[in-house]
One Martini backbone bead per residue (centre of mass of N, CA, C, O) as a GRO file, in nm:
protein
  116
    1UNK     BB    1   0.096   0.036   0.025
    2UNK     BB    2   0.083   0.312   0.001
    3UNK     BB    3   0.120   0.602   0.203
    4UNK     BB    4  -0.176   0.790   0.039
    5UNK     BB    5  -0.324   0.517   0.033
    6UNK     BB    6  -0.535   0.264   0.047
    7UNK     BB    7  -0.469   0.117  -0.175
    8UNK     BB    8  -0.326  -0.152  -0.273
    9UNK     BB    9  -0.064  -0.246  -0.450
   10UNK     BB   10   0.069  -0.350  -0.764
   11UNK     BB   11   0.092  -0.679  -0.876
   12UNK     BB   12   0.318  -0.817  -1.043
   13UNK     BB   13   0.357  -0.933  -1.363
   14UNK     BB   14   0.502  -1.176  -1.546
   15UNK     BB   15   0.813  -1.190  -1.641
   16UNK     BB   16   1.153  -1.324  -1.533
   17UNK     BB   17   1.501  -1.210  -1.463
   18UNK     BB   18   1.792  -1.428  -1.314
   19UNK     BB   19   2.104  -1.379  -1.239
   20UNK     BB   20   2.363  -1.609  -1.122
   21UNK     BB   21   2.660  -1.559  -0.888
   22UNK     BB   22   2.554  -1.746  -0.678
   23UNK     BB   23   2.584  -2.109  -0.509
   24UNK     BB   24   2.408  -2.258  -0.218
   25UNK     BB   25   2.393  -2.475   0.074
   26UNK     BB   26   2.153  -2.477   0.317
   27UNK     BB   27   2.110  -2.591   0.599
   28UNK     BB   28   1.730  -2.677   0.639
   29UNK     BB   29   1.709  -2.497   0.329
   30UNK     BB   30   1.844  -2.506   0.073
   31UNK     BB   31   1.861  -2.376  -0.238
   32UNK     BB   32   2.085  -2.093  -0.306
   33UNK     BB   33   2.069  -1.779  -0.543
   34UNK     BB   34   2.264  -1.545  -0.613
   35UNK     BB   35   2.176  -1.156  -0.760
   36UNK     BB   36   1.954  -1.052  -1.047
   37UNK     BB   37   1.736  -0.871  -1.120
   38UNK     BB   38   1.659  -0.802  -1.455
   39UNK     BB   39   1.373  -0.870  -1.515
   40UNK     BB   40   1.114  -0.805  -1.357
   41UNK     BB   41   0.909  -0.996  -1.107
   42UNK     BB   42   0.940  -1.196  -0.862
   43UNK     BB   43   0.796  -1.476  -0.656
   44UNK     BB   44   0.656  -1.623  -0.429
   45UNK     BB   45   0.601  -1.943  -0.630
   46UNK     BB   46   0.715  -1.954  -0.851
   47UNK     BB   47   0.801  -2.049  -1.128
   48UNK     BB   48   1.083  -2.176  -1.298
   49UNK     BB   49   1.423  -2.194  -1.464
   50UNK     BB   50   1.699  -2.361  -1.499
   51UNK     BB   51   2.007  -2.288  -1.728
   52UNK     BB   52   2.209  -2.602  -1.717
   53UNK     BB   53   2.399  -2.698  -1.833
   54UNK     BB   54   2.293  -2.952  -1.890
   55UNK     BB   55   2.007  -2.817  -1.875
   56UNK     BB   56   1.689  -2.790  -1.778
   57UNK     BB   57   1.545  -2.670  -1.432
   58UNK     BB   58   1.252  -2.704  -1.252
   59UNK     BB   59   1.116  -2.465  -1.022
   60UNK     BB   60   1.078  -2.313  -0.690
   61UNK     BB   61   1.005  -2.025  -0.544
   62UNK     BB   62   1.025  -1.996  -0.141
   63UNK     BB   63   1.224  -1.770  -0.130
   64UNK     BB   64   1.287  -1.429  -0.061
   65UNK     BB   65   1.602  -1.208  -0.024
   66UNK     BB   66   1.672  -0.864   0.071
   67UNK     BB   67   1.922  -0.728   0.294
   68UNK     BB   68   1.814  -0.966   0.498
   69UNK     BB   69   1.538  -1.015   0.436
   70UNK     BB   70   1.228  -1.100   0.357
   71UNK     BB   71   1.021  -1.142   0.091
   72UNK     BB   72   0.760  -1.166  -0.178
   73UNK     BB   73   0.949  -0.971  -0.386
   74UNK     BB   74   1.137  -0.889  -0.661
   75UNK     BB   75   1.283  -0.639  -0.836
   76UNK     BB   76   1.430  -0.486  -1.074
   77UNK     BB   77   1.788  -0.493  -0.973
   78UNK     BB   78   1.760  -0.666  -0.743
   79UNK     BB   79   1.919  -0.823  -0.498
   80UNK     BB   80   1.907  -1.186  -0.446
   81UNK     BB   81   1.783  -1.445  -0.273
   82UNK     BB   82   1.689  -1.733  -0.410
   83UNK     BB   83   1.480  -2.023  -0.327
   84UNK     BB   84   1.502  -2.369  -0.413
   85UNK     BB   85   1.304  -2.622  -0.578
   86UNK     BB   86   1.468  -2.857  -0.787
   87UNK     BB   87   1.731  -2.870  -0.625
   88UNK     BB   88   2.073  -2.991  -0.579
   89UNK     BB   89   2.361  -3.061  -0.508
   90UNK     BB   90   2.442  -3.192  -0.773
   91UNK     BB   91   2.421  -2.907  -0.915
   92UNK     BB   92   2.638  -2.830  -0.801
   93UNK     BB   93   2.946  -2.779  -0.856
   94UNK     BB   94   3.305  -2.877  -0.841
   95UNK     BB   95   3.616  -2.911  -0.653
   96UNK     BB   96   3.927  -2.937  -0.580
   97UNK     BB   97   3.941  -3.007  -0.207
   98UNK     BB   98   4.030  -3.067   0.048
   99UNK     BB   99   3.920  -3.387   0.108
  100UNK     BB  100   3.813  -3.309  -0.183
  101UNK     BB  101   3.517  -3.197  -0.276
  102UNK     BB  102   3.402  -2.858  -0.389
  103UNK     BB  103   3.187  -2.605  -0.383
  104UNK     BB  104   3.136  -2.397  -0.666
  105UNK     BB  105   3.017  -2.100  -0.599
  106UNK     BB  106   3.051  -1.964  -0.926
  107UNK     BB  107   3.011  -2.174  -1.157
  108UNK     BB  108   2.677  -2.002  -1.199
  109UNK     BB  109   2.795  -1.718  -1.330
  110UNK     BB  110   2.541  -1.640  -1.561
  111UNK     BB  111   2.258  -1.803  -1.489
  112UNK     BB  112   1.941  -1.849  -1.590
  113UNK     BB  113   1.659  -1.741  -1.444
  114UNK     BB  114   1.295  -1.838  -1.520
  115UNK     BB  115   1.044  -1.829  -1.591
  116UNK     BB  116   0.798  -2.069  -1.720
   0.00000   0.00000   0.00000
């Protein structure tokens, strides 16, 4: 809702793209993606695509954080870290490091989630 409206604010709709910076494993969170929603508005719940090497992968936004909040929506421009259902770490790129190997937390950097 605007300052000085009663009318609640118009919920964003239509497609939306977000650029991938980093991905992390976070325990008993599941995996989030940071970046940058780079077209559209993003929102928790949203089906979306993310286009990995290996081919397209159907994901479900289930959480959005913008400078360490949670959101309900993040517009273009916006930095932010998306929660994502339909992802593991098996999808996440390994690099051989300290007892064996290590999720390569920049792998996916310029990979693109998209609406669906």
């Amino acid at each position: 809702m605007s300052l000085f409206s009663r009318r609640p604010a118009e919920t964003p709709s239509g497609p939306f793209r977000f650029r991938i910076s980093e991905i992390y494993q976070i325990p008993t969170r599941g995996i989030v993606v940071t970046g940058t929603v780079t077209d559209g508005t993003v929102q928790v719940g949203a089906n979306a695509v993310v286009q990995l090497p290996g081919g397209a992968r159907q994901v479900v936004v289930t959480r959005i954080e913008t400078a360490r909040r949670k959101r309900q929506s993040a517009e273009a421009g916006a930095e932010a870290g998306l929660y994502l259902s339909g992802l593991s770490t098996d999808d996440i790129p390994t690099v051989p490091g300290g007892d064996g190997q290590q999720q390569a937390n920049n792998a996916l950097s310029g990979v693109e989630v998209t609406s669906a």
